[in-house]
LOTORBA-880879 format. One record per residue: y negated, x, z of N, C-alpha, C in turn; residue in one letter. Coordinates in pm, 1 decimal, padded with zeros to 6 digits. Each point is the difference from the previous one (the first is absolute). Layout:
N
[[Y X Z] [Y X Z] [Y X Z] "A"]
...
END
This chain:
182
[[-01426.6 -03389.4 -04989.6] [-00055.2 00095.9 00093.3] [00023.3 00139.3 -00058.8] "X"]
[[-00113.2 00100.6 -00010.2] [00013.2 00120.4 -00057.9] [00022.6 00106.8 00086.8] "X"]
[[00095.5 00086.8 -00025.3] [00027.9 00076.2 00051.1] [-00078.3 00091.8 00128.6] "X"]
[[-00121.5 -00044.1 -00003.5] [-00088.4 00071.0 00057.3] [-00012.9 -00074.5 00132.2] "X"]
[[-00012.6 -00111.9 -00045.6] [-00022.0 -00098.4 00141.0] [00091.9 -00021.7 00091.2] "X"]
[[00145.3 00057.1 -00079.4] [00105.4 -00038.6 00091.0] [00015.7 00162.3 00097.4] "X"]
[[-00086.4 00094.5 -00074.2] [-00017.8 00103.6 00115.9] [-00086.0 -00029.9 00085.5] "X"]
[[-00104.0 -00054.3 -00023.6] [-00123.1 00005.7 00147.1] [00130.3 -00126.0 00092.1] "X"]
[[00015.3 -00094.5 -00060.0] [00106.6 -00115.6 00094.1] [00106.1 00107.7 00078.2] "X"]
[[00051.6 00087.2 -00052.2] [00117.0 00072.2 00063.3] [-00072.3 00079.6 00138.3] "X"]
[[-00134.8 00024.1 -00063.3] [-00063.9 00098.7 00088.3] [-00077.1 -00067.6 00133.9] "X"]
[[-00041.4 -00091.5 -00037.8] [-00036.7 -00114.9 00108.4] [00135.5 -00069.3 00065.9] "X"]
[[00095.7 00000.3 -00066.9] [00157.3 -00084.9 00105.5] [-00009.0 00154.9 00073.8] "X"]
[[00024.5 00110.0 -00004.6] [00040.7 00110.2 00055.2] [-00083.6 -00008.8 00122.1] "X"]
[[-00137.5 00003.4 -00017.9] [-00073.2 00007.5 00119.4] [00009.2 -00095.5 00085.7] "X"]
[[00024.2 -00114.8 -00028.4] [00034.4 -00126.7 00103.0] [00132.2 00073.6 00059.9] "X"]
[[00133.6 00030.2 -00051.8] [00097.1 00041.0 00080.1] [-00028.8 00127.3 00029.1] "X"]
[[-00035.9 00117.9 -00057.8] [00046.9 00113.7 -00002.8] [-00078.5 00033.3 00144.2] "X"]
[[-00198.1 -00041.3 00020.8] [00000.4 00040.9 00123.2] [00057.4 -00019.2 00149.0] "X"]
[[-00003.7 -00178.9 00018.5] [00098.4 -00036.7 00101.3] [00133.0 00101.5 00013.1] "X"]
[[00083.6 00015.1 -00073.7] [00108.4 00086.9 -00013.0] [-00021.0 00112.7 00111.5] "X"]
[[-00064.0 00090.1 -00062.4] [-00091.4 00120.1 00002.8] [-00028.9 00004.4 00181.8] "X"]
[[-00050.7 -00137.5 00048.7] [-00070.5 00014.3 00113.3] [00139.0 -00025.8 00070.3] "X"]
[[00091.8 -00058.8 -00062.6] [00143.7 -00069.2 00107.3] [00048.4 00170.8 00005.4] "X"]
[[00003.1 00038.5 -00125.5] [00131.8 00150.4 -00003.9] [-00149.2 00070.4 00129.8] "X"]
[[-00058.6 -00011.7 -00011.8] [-00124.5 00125.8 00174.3] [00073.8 -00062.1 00050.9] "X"]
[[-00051.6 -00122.9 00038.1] [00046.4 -00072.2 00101.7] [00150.6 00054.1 00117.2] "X"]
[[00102.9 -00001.2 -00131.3] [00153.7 00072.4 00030.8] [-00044.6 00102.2 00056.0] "X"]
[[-00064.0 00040.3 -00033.3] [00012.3 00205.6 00037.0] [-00055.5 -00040.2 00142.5] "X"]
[[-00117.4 -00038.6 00022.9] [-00091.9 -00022.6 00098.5] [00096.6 -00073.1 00154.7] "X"]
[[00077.6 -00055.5 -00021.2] [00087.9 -00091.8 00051.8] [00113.4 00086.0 00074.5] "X"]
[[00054.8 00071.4 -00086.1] [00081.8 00092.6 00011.3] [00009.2 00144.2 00061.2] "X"]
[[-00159.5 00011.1 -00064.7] [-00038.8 00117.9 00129.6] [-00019.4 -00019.7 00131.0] "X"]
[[-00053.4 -00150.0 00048.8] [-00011.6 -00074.3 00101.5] [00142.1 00022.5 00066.9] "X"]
[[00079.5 -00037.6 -00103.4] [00129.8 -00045.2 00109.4] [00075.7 00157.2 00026.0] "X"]
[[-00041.8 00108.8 -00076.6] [00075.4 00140.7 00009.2] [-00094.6 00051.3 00130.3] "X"]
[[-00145.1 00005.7 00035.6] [-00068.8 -00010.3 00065.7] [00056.6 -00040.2 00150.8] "X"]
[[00031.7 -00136.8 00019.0] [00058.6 -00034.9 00138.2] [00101.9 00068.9 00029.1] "X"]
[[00100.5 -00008.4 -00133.4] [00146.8 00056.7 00045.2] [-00001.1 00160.7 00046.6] "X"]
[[-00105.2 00044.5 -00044.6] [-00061.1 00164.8 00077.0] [-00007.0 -00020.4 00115.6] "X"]
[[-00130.0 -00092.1 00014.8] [-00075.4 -00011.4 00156.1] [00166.6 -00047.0 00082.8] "X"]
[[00090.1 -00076.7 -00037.8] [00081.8 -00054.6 00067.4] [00128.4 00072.2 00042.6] "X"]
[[00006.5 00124.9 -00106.1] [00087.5 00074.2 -00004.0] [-00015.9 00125.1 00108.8] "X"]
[[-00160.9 00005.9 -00016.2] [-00011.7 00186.8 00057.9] [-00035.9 -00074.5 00147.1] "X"]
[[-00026.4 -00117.9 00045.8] [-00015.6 -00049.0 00157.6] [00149.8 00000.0 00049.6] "X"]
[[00046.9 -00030.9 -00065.5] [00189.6 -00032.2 00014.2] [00078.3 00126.7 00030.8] "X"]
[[-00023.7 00127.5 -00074.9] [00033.9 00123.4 00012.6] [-00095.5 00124.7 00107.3] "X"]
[[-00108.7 -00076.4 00051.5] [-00079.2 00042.5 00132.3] [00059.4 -00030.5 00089.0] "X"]
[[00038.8 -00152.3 -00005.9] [00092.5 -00072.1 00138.7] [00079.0 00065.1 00046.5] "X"]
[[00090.5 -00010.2 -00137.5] [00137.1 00093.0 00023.9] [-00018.1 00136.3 00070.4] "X"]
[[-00078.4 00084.2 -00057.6] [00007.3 00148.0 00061.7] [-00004.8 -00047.5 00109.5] "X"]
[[-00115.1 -00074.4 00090.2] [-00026.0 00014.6 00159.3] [00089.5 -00028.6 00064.2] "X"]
[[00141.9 -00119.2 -00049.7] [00084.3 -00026.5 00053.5] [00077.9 00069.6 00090.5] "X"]
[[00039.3 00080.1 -00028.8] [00091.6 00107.4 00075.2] [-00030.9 00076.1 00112.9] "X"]
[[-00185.9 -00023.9 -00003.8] [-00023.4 00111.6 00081.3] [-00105.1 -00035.9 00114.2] "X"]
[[00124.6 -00089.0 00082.8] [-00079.0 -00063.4 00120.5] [00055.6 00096.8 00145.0] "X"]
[[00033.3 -00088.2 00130.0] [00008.8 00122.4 00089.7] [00118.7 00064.8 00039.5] "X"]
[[00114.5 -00034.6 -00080.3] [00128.9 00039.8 00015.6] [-00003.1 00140.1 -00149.0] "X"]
[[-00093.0 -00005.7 -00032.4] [00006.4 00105.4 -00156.6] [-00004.3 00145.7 00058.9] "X"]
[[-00116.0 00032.5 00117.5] [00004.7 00138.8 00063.1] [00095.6 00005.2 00101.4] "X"]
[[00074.7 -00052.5 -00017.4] [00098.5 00051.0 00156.4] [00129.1 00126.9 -00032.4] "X"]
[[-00012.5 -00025.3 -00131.9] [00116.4 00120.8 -00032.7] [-00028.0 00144.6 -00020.2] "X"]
[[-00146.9 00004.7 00029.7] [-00084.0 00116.2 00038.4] [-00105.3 00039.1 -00054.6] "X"]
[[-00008.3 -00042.0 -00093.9] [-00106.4 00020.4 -00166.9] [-00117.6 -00128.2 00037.6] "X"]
[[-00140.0 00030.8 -00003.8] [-00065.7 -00072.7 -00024.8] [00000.7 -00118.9 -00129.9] "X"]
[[00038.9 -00103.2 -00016.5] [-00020.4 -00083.0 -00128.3] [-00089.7 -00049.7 -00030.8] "X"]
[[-00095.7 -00060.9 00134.9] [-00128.1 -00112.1 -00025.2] [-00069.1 00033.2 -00122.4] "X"]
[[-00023.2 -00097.3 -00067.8] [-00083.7 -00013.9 -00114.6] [-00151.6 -00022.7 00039.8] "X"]
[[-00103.7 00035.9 -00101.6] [-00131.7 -00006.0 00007.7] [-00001.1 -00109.7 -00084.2] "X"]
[[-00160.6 -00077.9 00031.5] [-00040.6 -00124.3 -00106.9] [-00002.1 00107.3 -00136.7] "X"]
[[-00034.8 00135.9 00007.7] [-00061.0 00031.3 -00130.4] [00150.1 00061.8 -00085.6] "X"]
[[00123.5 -00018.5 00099.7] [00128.9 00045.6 -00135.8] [00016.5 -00156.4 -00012.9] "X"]
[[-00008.8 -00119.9 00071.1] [00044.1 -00094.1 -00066.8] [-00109.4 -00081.3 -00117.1] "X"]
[[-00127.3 00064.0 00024.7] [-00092.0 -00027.1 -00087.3] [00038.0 00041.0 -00162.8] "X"]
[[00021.1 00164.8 00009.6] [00052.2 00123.6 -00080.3] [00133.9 -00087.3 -00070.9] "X"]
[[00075.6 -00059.9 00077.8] [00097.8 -00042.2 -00051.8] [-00017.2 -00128.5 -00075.6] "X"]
[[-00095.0 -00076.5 00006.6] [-00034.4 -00147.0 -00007.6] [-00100.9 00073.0 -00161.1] "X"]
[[-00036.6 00085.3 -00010.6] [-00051.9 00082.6 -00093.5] [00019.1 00066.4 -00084.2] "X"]
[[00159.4 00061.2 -00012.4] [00049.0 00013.5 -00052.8] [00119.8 -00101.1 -00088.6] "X"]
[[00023.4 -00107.3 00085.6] [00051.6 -00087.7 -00088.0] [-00078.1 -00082.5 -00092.1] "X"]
[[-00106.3 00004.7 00041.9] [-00100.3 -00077.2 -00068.2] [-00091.7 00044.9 -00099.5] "X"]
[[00082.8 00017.0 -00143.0] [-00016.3 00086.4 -00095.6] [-00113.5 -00087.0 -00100.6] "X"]
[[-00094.7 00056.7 00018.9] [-00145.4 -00093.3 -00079.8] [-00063.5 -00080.3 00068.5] "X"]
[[00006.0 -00002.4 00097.9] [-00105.9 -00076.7 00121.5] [-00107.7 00113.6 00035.9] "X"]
[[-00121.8 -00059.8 -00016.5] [-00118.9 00043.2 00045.8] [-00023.4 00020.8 00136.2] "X"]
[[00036.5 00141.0 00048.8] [00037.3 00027.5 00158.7] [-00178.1 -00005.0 00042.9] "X"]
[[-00084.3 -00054.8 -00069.8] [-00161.3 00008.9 00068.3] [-00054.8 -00172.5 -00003.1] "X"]
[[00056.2 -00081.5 -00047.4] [00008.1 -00127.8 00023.6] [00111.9 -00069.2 00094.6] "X"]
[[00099.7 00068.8 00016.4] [00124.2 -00066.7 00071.3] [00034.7 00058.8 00154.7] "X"]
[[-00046.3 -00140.2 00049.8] [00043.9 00013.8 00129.4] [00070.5 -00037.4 00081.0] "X"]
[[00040.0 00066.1 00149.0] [00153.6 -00013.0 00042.7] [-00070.6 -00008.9 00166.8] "X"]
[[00114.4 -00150.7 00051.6] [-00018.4 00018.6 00130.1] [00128.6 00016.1 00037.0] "X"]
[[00035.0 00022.2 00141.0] [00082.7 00048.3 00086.0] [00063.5 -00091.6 00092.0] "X"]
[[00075.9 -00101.4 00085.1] [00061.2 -00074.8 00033.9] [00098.0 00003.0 00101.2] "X"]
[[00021.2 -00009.2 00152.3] [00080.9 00021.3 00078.3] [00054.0 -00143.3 00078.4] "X"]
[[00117.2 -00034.9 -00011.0] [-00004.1 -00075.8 00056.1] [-00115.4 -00146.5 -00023.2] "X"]
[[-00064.5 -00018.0 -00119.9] [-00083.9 -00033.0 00006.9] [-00144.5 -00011.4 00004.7] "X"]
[[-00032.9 00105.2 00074.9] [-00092.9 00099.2 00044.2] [-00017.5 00085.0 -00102.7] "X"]
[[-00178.1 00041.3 -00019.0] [-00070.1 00062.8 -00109.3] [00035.1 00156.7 00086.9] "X"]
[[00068.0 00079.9 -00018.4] [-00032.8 00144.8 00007.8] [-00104.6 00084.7 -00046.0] "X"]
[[00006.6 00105.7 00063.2] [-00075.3 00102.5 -00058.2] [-00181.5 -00066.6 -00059.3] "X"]
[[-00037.4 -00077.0 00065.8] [-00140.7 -00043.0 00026.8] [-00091.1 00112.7 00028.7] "X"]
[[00004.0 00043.5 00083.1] [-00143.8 00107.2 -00014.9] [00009.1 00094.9 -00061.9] "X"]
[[00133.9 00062.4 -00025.4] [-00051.4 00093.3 -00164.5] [00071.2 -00031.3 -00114.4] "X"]
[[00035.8 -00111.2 -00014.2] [00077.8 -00005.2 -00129.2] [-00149.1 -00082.5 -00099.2] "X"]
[[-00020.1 -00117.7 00130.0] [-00098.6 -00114.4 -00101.0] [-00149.7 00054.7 00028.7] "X"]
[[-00037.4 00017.4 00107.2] [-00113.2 00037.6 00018.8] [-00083.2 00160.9 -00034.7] "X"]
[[00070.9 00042.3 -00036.3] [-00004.6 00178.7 -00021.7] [-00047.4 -00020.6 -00162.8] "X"]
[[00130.3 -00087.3 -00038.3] [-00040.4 00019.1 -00175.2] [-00073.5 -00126.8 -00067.5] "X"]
[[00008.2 -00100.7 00076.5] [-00013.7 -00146.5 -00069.6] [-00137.1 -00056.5 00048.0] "X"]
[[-00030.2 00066.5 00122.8] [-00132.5 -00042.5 00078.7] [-00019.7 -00102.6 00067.5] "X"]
[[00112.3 -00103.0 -00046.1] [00017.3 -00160.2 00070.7] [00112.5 -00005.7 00048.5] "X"]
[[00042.9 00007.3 00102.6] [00123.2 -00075.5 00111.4] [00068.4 -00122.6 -00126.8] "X"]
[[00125.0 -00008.0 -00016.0] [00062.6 -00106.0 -00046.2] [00024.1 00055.1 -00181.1] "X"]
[[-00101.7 00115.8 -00045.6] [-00023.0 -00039.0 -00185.0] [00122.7 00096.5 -00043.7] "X"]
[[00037.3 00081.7 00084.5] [00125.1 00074.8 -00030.3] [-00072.7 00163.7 -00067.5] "X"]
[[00079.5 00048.8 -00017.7] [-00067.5 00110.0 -00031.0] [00091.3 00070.8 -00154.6] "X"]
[[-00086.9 00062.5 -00063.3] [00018.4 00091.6 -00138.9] [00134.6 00041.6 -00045.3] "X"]
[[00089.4 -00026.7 -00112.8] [00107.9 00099.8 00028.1] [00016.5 00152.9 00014.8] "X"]
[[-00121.6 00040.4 -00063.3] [-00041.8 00150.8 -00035.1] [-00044.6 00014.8 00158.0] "X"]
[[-00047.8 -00071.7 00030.8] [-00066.1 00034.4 00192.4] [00105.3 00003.3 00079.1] "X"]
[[00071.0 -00095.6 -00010.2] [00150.4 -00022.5 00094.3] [00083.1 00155.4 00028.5] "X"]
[[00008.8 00061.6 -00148.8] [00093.4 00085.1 -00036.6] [-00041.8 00135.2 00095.7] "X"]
[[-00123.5 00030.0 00073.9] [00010.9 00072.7 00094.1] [00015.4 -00052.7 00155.3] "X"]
[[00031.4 -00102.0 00010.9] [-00022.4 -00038.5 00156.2] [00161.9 00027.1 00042.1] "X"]
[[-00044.9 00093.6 00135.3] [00094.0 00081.8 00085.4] [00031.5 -00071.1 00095.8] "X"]
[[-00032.1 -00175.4 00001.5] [00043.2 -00022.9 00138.4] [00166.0 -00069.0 -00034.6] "X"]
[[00093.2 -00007.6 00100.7] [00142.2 00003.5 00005.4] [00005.9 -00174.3 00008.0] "X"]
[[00079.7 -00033.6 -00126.4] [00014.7 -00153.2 -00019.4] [00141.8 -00012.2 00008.7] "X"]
[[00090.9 -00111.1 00021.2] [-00063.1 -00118.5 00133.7] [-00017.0 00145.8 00126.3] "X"]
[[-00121.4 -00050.1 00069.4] [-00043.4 00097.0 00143.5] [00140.2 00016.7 00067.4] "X"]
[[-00019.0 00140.8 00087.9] [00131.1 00034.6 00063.1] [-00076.3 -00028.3 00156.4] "X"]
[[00006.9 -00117.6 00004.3] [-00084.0 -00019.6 00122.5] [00153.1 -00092.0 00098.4] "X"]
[[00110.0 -00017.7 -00055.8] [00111.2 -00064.5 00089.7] [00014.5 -00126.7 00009.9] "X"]
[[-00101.8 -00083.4 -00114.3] [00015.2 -00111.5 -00054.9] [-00034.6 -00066.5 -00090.1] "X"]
[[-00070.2 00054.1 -00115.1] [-00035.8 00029.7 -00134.4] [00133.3 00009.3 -00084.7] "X"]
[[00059.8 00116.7 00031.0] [00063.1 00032.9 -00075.0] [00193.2 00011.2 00070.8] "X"]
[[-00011.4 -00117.7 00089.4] [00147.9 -00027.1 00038.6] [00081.2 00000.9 -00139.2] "X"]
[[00130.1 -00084.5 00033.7] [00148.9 -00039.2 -00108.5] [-00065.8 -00109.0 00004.5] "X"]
[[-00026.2 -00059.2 -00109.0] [-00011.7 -00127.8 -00015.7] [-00163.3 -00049.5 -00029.4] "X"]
[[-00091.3 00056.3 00037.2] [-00144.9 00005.3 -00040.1] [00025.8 -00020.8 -00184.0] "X"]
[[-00129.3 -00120.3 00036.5] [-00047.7 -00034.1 -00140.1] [-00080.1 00059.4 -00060.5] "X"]
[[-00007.0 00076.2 -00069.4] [-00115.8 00084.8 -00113.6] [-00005.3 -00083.7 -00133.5] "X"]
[[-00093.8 00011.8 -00035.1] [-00081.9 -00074.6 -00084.8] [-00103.8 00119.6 -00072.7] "X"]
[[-00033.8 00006.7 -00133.8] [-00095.5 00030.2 -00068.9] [-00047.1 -00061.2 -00106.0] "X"]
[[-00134.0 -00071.2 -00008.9] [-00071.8 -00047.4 -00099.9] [-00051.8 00072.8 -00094.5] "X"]
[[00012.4 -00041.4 -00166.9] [-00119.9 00092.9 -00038.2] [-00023.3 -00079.1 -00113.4] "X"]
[[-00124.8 00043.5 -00021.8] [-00086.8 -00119.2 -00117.6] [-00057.3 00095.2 -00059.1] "X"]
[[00062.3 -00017.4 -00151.9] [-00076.8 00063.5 -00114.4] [-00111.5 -00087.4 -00103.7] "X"]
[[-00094.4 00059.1 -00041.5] [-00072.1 -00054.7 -00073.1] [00041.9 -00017.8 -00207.0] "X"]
[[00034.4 -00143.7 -00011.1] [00013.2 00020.5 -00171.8] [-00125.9 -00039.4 -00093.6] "X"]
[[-00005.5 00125.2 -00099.8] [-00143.7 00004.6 -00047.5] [00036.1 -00092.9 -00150.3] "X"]
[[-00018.6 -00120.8 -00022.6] [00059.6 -00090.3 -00119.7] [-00124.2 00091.8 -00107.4] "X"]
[[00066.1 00036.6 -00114.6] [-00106.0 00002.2 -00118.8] [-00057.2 -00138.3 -00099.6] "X"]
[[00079.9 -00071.4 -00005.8] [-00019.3 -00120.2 -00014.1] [-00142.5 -00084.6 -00015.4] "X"]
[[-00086.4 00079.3 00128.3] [-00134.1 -00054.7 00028.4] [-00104.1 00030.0 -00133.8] "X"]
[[00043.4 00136.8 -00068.7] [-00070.6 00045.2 -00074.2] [-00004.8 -00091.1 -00152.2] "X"]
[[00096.2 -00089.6 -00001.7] [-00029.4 -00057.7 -00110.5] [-00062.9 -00154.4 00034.9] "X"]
[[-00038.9 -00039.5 00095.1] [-00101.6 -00101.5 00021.8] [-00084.1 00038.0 -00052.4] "X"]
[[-00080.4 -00131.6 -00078.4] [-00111.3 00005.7 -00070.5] [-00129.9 00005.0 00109.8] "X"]
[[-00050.4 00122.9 -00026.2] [-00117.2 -00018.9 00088.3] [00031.6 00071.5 00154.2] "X"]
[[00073.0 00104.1 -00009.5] [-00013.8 00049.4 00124.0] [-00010.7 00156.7 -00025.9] "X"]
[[-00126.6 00028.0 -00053.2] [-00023.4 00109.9 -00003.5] [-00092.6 00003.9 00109.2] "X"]
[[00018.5 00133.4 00024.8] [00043.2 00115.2 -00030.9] [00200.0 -00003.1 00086.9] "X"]
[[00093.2 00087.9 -00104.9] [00121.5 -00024.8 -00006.6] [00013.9 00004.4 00190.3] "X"]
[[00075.2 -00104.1 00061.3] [00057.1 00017.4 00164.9] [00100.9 -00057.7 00011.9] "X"]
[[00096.4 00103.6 00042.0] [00132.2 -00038.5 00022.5] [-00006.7 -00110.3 00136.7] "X"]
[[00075.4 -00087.0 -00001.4] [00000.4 -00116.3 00117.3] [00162.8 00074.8 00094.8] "X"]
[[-00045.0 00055.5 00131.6] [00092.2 00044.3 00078.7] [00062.4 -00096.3 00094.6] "X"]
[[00111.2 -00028.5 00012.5] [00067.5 -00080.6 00067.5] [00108.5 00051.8 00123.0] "X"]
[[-00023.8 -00022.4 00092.6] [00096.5 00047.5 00150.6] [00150.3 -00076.0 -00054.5] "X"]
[[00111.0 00121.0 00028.9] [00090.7 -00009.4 -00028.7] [00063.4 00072.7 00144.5] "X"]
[[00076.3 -00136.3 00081.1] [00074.4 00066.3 00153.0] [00129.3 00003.7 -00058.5] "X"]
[[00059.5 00075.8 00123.0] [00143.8 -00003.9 00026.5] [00023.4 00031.8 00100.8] "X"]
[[00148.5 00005.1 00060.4] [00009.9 00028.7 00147.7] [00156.0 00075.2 -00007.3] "X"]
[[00026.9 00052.9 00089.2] [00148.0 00004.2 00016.7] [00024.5 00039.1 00174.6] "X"]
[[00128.9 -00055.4 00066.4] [-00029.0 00006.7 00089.0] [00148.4 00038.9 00080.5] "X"]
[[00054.0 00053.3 00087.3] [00135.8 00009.4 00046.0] [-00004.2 00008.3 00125.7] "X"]
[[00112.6 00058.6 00076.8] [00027.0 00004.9 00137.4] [00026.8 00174.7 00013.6] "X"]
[[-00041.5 00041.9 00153.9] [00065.7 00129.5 00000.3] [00136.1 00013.3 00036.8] "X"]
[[00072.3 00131.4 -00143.4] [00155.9 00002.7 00075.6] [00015.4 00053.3 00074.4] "X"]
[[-00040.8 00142.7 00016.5] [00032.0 00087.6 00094.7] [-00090.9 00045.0 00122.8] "X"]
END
């Protein structure tokens, strides 16, 4: 065998391994952004919870208004959530079970009852979460916030035959949920 042939052979073994390889090492990245992705969405719902915690109907009695708005725990759910697409990701609200803030949280920005509404939309709504209505926001009320981000895989772009290039977007939830302390 002459030297020559044992290059095209080297060059043909390479392409049998080297592309598979190639698509496993995306693959990693692709996988990984996935899983850094949730641990955002899972992290900045977790650190929304928390803020509202404190500030149920025992929080104003020491003279100072405390009640929180949906749009600082939005703000806050937004700020932890460092690389989330605040115009795809949306957040519902949770009392006891119970969907809050329905006529202007979901319907104002989302247009449909139930689809949740924008994080970028959320971040101005002035209404006071959990409600200071004297049973919303008792000691012991369950709050809850959902929020579902969208992950855009690049991945799609190397299928044969799916031009023109489209990222395939995938709903990515999370939740976090506590009791009120104070």
């Amino acid at each position: 065998m002459t030297k020559r042939n044992r290059r095209g052979q080297s060059m043909i073994e390479f392409t049998f391994v080297g592309i598979p390889m190639i698509f496993v090492l995306i693959s990693i990245f692709e996988i990984s952004r996935g899983m850094w992705m949730y641990h955002t969405l899972s992290h900045s719902v977790s650190e929304g919870v928390r803020f509202a915690l404190p500030h149920g109907v025992n929080c104003g009695k020491i003279g100072n208004s405390c009640l929180v708005t949906m749009g600082e725990v939005a703000q806050t759910i937004k700020c932890a959530g460092v690389g989330l697409d605040p115009n795809t990701t949306t957040l519902k609200y949770y009392v006891n079970g119970l969907q809050t803030g329905t006529e202007k949280s979901i319907n104002a920005y989302a247009g449909s009852a139930g689809s949740g509404c924008t994080l970028d939309a959320a971040v101005g709504d002035t209404t006071i979460w959990p409600a200071d209505d004297g049973t919303s926001n008792l000691v012991g009320s369950k709050i809850e916030v959902f929020i579902d981000g969208q992950f855009k895989s690049a991945i799609a772009m190397f299928w044969p035959g799916s031009r023109p290039i489209s990222f395939s977007a995938t709903d990515m939830p999370a939740s976090a949920s506590g009791r009120i302390v104070y």
